[in-house]
C-alpha positions in Angstrom: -11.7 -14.1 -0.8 -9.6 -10.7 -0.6 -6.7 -10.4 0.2 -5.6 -6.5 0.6 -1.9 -5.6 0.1 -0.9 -2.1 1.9 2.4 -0.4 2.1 4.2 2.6 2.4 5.8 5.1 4.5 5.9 7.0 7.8 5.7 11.1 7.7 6.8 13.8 9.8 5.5 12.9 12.9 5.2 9.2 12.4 1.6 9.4 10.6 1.3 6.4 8.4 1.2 7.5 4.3 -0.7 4.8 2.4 1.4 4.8 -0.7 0.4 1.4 -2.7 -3.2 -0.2 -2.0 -4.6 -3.3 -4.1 -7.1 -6.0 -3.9 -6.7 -9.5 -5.3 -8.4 -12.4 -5.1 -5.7 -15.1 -4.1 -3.4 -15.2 -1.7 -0.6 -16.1 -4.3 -0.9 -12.9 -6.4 -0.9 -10.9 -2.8 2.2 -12.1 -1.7 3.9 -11.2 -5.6 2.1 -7.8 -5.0 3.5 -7.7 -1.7 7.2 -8.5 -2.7 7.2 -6.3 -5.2 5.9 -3.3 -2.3 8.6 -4.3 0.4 11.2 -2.2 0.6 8.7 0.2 1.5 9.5 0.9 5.8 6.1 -1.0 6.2 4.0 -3.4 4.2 1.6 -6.2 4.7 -1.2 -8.0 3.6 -5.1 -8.1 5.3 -7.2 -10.7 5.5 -10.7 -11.1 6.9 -9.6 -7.9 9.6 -6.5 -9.7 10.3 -3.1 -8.7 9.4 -0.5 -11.0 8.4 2.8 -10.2 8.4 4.9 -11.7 5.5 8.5 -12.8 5.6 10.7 -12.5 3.0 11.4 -15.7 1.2 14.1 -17.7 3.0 13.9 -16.5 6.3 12.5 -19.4 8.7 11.3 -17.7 11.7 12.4 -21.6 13.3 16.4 -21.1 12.3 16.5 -24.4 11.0 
């Protein structure tokens, strides 16, 4: 399994700028990648062509 972490930035004009992009092999190491990446404007992980989007820890999209 891959799981692809992307993140980065928006230029002039709004035209997505790739800025970090890396493979790994379980979902666990993509979301320390992906923690580490996301205080970049945009950042997520892809999975099998889907996207998912990752919370930050904490947050519980329920408000319980």
């Amino acid at each position: 399994m891959d799981f692809e972490v992307l993140a980065g930035q928006y230029d002039d004009g709004h035209e997505i700028n790739v800025k970090y992009s890396d493979v790994f092999a379980t979902l666990d190491d993509a979301i320390e990648a992906h923690d580490k990446v996301s205080d970049y404007p945009w950042a997520y992980i892809q999975y099998k062509g889907r996207t998912l989007d990752v919370w930050a820890k904490g947050n519980d999209p329920l408000n319980r």
